[in-house]
DRENDO-1510 file (C-alpha; in Angstrom, 1 decimal, always signed):
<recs>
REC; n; res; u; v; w
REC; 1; UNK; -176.1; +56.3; +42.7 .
REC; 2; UNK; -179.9; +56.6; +43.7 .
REC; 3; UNK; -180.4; +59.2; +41.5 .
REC; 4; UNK; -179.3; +56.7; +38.8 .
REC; 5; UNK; -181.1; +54.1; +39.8 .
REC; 6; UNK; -184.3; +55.8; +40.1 .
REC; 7; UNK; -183.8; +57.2; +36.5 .
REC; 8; UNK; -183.2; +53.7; +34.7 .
REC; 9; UNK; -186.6; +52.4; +36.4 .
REC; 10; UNK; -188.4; +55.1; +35.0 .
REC; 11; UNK; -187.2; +54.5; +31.7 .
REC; 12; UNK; -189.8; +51.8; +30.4 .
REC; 13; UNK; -188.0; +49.0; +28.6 .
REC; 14; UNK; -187.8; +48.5; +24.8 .
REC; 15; UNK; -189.2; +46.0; +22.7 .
REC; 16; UNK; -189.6; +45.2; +18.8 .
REC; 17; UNK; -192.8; +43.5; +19.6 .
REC; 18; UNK; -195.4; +42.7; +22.5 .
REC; 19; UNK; -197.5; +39.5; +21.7 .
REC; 20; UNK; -201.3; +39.5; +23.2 .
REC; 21; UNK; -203.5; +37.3; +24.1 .
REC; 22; UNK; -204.9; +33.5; +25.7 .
REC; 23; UNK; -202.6; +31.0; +26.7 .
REC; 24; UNK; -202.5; +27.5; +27.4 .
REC; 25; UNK; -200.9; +24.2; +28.1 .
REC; 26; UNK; -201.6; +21.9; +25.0 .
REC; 27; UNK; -201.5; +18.0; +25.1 .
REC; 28; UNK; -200.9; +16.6; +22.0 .
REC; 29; UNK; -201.6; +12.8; +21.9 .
REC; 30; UNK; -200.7; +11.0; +18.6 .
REC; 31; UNK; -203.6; +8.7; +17.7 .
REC; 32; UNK; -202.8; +5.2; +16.4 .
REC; 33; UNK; -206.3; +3.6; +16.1 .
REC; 34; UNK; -208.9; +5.9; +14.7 .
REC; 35; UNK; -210.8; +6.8; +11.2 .
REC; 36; UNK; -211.9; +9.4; +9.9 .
REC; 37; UNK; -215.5; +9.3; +8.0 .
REC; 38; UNK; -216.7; +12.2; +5.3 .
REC; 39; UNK; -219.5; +13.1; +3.2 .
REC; 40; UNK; -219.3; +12.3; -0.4 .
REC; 41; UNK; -217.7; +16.1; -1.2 .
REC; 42; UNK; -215.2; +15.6; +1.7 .
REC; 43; UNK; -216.9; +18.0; +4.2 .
REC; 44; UNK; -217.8; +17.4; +7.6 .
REC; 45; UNK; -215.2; +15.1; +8.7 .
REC; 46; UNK; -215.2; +13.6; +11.5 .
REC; 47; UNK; -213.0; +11.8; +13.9 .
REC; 48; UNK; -214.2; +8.2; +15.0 .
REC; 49; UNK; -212.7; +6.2; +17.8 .
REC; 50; UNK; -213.8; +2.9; +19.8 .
REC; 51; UNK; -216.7; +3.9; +22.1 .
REC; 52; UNK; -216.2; +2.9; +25.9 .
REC; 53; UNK; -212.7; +0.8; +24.9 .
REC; 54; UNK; -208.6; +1.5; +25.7 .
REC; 55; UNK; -207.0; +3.4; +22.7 .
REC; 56; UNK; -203.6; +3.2; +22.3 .
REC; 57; UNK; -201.6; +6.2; +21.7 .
REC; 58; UNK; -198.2; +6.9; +19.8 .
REC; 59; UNK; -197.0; +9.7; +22.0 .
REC; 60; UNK; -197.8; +12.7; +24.2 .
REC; 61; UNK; -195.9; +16.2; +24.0 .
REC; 62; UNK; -196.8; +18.6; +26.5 .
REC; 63; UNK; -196.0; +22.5; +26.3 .
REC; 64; UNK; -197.3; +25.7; +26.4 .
REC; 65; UNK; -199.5; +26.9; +22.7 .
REC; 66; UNK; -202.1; +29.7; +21.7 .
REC; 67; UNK; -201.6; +31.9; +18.8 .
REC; 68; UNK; -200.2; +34.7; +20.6 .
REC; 69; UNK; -197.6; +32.2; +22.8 .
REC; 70; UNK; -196.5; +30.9; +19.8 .
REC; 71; UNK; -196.5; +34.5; +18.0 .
REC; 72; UNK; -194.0; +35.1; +21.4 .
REC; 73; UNK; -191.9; +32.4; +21.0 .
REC; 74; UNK; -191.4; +33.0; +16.8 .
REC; 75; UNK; -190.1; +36.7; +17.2 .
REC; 76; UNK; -188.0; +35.5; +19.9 .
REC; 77; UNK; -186.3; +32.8; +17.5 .
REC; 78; UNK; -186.5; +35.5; +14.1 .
REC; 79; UNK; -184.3; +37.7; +16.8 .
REC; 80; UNK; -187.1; +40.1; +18.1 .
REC; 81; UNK; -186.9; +41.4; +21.0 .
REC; 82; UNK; -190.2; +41.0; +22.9 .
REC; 83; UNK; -192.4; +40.5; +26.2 .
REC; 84; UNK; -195.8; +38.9; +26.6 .
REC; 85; UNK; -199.2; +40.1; +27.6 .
REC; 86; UNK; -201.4; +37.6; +29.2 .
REC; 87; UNK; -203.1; +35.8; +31.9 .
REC; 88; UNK; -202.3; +32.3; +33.7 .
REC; 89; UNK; -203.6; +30.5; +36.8 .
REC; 90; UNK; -201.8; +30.5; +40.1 .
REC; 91; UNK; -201.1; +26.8; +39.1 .
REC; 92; UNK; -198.2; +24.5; +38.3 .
REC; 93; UNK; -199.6; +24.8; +34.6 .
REC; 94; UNK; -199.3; +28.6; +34.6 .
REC; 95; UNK; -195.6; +28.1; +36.2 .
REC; 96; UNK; -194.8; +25.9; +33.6 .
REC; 97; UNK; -195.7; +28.5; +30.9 .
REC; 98; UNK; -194.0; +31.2; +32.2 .
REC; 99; UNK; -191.2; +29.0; +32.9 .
REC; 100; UNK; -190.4; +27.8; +29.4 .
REC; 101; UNK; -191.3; +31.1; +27.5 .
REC; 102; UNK; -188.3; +32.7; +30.1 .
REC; 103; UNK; -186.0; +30.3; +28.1 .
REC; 104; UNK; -186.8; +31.5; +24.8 .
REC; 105; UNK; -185.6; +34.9; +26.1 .
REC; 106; UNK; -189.1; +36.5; +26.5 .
REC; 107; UNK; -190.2; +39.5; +29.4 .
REC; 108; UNK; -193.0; +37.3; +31.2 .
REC; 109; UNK; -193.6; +40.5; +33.7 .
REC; 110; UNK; -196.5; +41.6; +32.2 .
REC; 111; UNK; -198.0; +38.3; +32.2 .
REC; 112; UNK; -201.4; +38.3; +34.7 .
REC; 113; UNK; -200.9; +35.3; +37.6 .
REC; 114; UNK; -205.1; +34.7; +38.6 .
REC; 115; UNK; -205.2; +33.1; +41.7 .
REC; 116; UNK; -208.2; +30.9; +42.2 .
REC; 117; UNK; -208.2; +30.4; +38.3 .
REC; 118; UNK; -206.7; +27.4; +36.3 .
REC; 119; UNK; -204.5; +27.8; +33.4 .
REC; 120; UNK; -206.4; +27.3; +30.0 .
REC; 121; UNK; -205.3; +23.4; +29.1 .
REC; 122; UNK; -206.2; +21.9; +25.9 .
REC; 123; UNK; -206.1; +18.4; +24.0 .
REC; 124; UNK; -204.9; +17.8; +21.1 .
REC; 125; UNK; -205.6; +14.8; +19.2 .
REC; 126; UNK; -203.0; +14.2; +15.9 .
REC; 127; UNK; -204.7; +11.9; +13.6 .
REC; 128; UNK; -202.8; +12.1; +9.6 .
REC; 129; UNK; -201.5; +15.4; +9.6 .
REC; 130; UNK; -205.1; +17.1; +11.2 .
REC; 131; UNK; -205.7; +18.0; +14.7 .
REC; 132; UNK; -208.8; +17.9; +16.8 .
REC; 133; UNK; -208.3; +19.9; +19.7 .
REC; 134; UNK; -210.7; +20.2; +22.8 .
REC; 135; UNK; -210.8; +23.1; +24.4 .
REC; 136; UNK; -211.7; +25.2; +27.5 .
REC; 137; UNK; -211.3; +28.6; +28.1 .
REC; 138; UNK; -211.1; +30.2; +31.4 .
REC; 139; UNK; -211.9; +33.6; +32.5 .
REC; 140; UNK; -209.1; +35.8; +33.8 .
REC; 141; UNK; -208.4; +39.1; +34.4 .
REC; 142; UNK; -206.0; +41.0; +32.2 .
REC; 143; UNK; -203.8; +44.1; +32.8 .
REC; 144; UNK; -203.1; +46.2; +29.9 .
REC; 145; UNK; -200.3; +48.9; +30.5 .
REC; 146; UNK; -200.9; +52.6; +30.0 .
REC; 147; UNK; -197.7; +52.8; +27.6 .
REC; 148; UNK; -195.7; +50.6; +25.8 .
REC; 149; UNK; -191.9; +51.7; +24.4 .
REC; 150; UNK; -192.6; +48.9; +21.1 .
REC; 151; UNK; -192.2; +49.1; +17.9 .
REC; 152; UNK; -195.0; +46.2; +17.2 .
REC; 153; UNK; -197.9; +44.1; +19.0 .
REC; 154; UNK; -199.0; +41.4; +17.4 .
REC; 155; UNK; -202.6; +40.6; +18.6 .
REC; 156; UNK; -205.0; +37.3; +18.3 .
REC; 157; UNK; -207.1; +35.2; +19.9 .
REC; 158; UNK; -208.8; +35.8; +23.1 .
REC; 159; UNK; -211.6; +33.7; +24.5 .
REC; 160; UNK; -215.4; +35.4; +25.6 .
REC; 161; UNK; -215.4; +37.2; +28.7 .
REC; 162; UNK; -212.7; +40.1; +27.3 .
REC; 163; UNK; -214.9; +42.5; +25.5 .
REC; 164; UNK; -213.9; +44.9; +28.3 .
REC; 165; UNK; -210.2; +44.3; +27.9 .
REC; 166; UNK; -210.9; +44.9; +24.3 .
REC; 167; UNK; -211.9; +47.9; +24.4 .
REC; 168; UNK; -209.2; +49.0; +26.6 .
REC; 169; UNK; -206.7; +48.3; +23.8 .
REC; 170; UNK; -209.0; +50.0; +21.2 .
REC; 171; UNK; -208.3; +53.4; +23.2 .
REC; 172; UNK; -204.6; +52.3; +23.9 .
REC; 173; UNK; -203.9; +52.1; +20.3 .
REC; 174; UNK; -205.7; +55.5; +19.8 .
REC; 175; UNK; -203.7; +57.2; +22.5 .
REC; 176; UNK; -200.3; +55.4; +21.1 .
REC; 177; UNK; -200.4; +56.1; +17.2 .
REC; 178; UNK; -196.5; +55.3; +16.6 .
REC; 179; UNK; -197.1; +51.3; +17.7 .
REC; 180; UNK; -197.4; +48.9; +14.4 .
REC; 181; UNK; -200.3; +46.1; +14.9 .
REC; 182; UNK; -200.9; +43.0; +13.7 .
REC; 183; UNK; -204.0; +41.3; +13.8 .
REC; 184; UNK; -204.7; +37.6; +13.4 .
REC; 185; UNK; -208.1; +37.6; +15.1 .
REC; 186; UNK; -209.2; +34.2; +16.8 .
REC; 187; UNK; -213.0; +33.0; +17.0 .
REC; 188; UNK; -214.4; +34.8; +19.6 .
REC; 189; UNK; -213.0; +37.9; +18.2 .
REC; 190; UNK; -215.0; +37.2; +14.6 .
REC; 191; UNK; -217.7; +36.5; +16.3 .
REC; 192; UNK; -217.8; +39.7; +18.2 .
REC; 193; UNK; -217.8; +41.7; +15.0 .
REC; 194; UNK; -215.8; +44.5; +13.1 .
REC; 195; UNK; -217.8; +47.1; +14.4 .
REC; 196; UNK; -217.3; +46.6; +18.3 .
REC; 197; UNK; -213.9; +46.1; +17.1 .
REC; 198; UNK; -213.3; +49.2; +15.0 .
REC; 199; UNK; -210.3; +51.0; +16.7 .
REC; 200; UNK; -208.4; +47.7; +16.4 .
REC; 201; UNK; -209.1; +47.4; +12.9 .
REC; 202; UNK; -208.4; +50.7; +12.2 .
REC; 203; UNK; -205.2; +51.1; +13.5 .
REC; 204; UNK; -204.0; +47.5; +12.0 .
REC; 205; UNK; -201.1; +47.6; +9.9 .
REC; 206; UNK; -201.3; +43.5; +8.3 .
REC; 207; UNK; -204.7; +41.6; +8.7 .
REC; 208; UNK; -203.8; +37.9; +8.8 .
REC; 209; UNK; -207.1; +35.6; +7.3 .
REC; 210; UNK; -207.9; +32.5; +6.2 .
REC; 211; UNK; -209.6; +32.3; +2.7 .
REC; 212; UNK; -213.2; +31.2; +4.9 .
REC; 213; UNK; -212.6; +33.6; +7.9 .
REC; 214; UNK; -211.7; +36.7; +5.6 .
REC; 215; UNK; -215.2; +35.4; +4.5 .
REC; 216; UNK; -216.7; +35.8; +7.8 .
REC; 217; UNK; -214.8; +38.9; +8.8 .
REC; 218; UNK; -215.8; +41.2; +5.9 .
REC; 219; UNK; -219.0; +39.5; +5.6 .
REC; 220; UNK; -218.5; +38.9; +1.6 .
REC; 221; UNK; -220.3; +36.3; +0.0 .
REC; 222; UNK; -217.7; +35.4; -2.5 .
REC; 223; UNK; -214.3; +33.2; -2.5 .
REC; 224; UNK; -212.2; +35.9; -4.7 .
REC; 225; UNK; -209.8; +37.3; -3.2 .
REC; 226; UNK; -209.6; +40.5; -5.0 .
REC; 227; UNK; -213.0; +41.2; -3.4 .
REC; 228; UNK; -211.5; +39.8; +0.0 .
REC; 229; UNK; -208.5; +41.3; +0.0 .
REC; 230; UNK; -210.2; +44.4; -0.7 .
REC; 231; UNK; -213.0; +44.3; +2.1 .
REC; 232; UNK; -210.1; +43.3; +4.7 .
REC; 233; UNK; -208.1; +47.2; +3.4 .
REC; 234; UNK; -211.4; +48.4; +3.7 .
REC; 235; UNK; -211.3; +47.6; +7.6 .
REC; 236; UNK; -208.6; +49.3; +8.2 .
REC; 237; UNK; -205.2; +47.0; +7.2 .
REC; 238; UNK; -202.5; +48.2; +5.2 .
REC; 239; UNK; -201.3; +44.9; +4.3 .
REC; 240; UNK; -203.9; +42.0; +3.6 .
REC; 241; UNK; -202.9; +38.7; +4.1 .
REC; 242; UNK; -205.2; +35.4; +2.7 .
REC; 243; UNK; -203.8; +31.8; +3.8 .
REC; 244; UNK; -205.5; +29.0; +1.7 .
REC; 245; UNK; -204.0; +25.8; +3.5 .
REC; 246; UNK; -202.3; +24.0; +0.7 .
REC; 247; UNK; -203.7; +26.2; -1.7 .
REC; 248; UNK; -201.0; +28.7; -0.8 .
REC; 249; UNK; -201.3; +32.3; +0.2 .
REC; 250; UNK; -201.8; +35.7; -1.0 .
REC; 251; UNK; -200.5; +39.1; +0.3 .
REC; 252; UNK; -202.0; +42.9; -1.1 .
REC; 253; UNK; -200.6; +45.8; -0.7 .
REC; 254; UNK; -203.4; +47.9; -1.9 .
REC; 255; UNK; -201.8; +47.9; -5.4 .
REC; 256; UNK; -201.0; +44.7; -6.5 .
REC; 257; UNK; -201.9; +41.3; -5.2 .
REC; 258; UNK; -199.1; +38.4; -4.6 .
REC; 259; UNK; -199.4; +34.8; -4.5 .
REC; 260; UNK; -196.9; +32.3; -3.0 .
REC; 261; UNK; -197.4; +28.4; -3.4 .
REC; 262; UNK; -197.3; +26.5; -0.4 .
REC; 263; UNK; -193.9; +25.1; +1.1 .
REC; 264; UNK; -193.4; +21.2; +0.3 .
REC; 265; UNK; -193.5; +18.5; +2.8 .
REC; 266; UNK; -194.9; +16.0; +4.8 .
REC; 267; UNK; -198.0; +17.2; +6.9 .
REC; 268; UNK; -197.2; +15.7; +10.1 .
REC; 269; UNK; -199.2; +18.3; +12.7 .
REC; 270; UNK; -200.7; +21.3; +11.4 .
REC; 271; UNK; -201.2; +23.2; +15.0 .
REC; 272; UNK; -199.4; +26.4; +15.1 .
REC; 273; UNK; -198.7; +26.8; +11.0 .
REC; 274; UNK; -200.9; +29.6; +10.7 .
REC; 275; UNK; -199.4; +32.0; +14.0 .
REC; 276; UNK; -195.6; +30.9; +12.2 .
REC; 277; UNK; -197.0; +32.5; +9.5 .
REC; 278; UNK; -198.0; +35.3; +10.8 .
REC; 279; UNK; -195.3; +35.7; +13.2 .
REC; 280; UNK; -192.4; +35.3; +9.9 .
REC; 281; UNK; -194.3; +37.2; +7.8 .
REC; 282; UNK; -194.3; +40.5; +10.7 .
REC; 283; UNK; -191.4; +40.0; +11.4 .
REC; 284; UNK; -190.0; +40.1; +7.9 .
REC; 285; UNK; -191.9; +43.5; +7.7 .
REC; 286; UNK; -189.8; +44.8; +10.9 .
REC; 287; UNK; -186.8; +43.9; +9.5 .
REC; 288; UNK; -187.1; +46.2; +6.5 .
REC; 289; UNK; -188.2; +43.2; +3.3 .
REC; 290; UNK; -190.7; +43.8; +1.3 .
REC; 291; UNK; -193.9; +42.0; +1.0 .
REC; 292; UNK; -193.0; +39.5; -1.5 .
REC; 293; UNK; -190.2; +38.9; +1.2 .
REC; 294; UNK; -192.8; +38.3; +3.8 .
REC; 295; UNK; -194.3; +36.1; +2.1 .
REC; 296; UNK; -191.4; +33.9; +1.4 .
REC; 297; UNK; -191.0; +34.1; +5.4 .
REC; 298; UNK; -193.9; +33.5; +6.4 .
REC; 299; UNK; -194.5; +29.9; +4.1 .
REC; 300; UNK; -191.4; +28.7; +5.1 .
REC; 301; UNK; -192.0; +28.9; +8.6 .
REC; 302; UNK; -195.2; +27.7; +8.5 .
REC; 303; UNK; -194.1; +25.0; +6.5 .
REC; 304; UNK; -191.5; +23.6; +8.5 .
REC; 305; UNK; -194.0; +24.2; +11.6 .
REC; 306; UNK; -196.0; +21.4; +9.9 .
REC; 307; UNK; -192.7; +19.0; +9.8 .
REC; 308; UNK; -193.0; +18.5; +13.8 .
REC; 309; UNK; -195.8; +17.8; +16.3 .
REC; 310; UNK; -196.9; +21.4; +18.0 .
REC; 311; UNK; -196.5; +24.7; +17.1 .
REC; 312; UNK; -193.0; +25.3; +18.6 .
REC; 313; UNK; -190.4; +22.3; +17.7 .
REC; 314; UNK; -190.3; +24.1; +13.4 .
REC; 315; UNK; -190.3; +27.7; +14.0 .
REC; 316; UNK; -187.0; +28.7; +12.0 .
REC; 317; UNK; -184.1; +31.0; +12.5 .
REC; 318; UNK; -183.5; +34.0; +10.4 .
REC; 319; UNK; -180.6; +32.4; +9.0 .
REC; 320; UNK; -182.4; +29.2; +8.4 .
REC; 321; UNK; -184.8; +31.3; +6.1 .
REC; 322; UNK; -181.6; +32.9; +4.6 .
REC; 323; UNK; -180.2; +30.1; +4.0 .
REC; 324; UNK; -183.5; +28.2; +2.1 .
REC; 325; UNK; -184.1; +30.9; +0.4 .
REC; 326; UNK; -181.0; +31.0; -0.8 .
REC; 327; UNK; -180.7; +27.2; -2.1 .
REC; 328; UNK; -184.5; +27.5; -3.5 .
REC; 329; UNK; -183.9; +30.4; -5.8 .
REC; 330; UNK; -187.4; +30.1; -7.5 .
REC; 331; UNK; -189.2; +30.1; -4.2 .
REC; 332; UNK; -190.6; +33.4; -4.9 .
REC; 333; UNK; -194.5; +34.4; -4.9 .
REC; 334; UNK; -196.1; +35.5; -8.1 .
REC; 335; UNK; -198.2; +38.4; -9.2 .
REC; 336; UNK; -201.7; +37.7; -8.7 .
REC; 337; UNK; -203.6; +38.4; -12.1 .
</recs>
């Protein structure tokens, strides 16, 4: 019996995927009296409310976000089997996270409880179908594992402060060659640069950018994104994914270029559209479809994602995407000329 016992907590457990990164508790209030004031060409919006007045609000959802939470709680729902890497405050806040990503059937053991540090908690103001969001980002400390028995991590934003931790994974992926990575970086990781972060790009298997960040990120001065697509595959990534908003997406292989239109809809809240995405598209991937496939995934949950307010209340099914896929037979992406 011991001898048993001692040999099944040895054996490290199995997952399809390990999601990485910040969370947070996010507050979305639903404004009711506010504009919104551009310049002539529709950049620099802003938000404008009364100054130094009481603002009423439609309604206020409260529950846990961050693109590698909601990357967690996606695979969960797609049927992956996964656990969570992350930090949280020895708070009610941090409870509450770990609380609610237990009931979508996640491993929250590896998830880092600070003590004398409080949970990451954001605002979120909802204003026709755009989000501001105010944000603060705490400084924890993070424990990466030696080994991991997964097939896939799926990696994003993490806030300054975790250059160290960083590197760590850079030499984690290097000593674990068999582990799949996907790579949506957040702003901090931009900022810090493709060269500091070399080993991550290197070893990425599907790059997830936006048309502007893939921009930033390969440090191309053009919006083309034969050029784009081709500086992300230079990085490192197999797989090269563009998101244009409602422009659509695009998807390269290395060989041929894909482009899917975006899903139809309302726009009700936009928070979370890109990390459903991401999380479909991967997931997709796992499960043996082809990029065209992902594609499909990936722009339908992200589309639906849009439907509901936060990041959490859209994320689909794998039957749900079977089944629209199914009843929208000409859904399919298109060769990019």
């Amino acid at each position: 019996m011991f001898a048993l016992f001692l040999k099944q907590t040895l054996i490290p457990k199995k997952y399809d995927i390990v999601s990485i990164g910040d969370t947070t508790i996010d507050s979305f209030i639903e404004l009711e009296e506010a504009s919104v004031h551009c310049n002539v060409d529709h950049s620099d919006c802003q938000l404008c409310m009364s100054y130094a007045n009481k603002i009423p609000y439609k309604n206020l959802t409260v529950l846990p976000a961050g693109n590698s939470t909601n990357n967690a709680v996606g695979s969960a729902r797609l049927g992956m089997k996964n656990a969570f890497i992350s930090s949280v405050g020895n708070d009610e806040e941090g409870k509450a996270i770990i609380r609610e990503l237990k009931a979508e059937g996640i491993d929250t053991s590896m998830i880092k409880v600070n003590n004398g540090v409080r949970t990451n908690a954001h605002f979120v103001l909802v204003y026709q179908g755009e989000r501001t969001i105010l944000i603060k980002h705490n400084k924890f400390q993070y424990h990466l594992p030696n080994y991991l028995n997964t097939k896939w991590i799926y990696f994003s934003s993490m806030a300054q402060g975790t250059e160290h931790f960083h590197t760590q994974f850079g030499k984690f992926l290097k000593s674990n060659p068999k582990i799949r990575v996907s790579f949506n970086p957040g702003t901090f990781q931009m900022r810090m640069g493709t060269k500091k972060l070399k080993d991550i790009y290197d070893r990425t298997e599907i790059l997830f950018l936006n048309r502007e960040e893939a921009q930033l990120v390969t440090k191309i001065d053009s919006r083309d994104i034969k050029k784009l697509a081709g500086g992300m595959h230079k990085l490192g990534a197999k797989i090269a994914v563009i998101t244009d908003g409602r422009e659509g997406s695009y998807v390269s292989d290395g060989k041929q270029i894909w482009f899917m239109d975006h899903y139809n809809g309302p726009r009700i809240e936009a928070t979370g559209a890109g990390d459903a995405f991401g999380t479909a598209f991967t997931a997709a991937i796992h499960f043996g479809k082809s990029v065209q496939e992902a594609i499909q995934w990936g722009t339908i949950n992200g589309g639906n994602v849009v439907l509901h307010v936060g990041p959490h209340a859209g994320l689909q099914t794998r039957s749900q995407i079977d089944a629209y896929i199914k009843k929208h037979k000409n859904f399919k992406p298109k060769k990019y000329a």
